[in-house]
C-alpha positions in Angstrom: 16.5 -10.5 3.7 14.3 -9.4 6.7 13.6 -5.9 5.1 12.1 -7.3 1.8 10.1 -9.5 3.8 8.3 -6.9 6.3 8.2 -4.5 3.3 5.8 -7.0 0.9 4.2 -7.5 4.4 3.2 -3.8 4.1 2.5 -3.7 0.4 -0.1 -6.8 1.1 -1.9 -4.5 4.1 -1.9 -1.9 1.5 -3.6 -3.7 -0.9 -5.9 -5.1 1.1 -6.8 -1.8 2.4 -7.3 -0.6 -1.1 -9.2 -3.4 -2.4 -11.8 -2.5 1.3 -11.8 1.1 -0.1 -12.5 0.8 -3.4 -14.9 -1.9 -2.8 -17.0 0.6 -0.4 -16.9 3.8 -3.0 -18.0 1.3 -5.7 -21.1 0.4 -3.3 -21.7 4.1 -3.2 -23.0 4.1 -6.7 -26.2 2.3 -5.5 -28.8 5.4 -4.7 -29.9 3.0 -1.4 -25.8 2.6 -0.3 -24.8 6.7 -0.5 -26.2 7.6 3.2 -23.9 4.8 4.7 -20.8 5.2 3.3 -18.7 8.3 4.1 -16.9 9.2 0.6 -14.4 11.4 1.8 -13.1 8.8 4.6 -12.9 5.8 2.4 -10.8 8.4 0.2 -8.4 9.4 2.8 -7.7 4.9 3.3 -7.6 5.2 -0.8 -4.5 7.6 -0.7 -3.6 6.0 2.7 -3.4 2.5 1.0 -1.2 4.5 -2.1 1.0 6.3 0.4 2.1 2.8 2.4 2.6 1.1 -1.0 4.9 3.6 -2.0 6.8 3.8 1.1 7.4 0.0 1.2 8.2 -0.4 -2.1 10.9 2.3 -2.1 12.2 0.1 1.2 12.8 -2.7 -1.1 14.2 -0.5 -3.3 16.7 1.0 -1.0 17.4 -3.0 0.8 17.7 -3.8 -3.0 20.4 -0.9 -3.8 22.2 -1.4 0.0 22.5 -5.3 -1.0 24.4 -3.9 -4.6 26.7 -1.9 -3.1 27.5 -4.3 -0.3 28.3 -7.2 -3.1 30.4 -4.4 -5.1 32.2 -3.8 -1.9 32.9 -7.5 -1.6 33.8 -8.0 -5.4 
């Protein structure tokens, strides 16, 4: 199905944005790193990253119940 497809397409951008994220605020622990990396922006990808995520997997979710009915229907 097309939908399932597109949607893991988004859940791998997500994660990929999250692991970009989280690999920047882990940076900011070093005293020398804290002046280049803006904390509050590479928060806002973080719940950016959780928002997509959720949003695509609730697509597969909804392909996944459209697909039950539609075989219910048929059976």
């Amino acid at each position: 199905m097309q939908i399932t497809g597109i949607a893991l397409s988004g859940m791998q951008q997500a994660s990929s944005t999250l692991e970009k994220a989280a690999g920047k605020i882990a940076k900011a622990t070093d005293p020398a790193a804290v002046d280049q990396i803006d904390l509050s922006s590479e928060m806002v990808a973080l719940l950016d990253a959780r928002n997509q995520f959720q949003t695509n997997a609730r697509v597969i979710q909804t392909g996944d119940d459209m697909q039950k009915t539609m075989l219910n229907l048929l059976a």
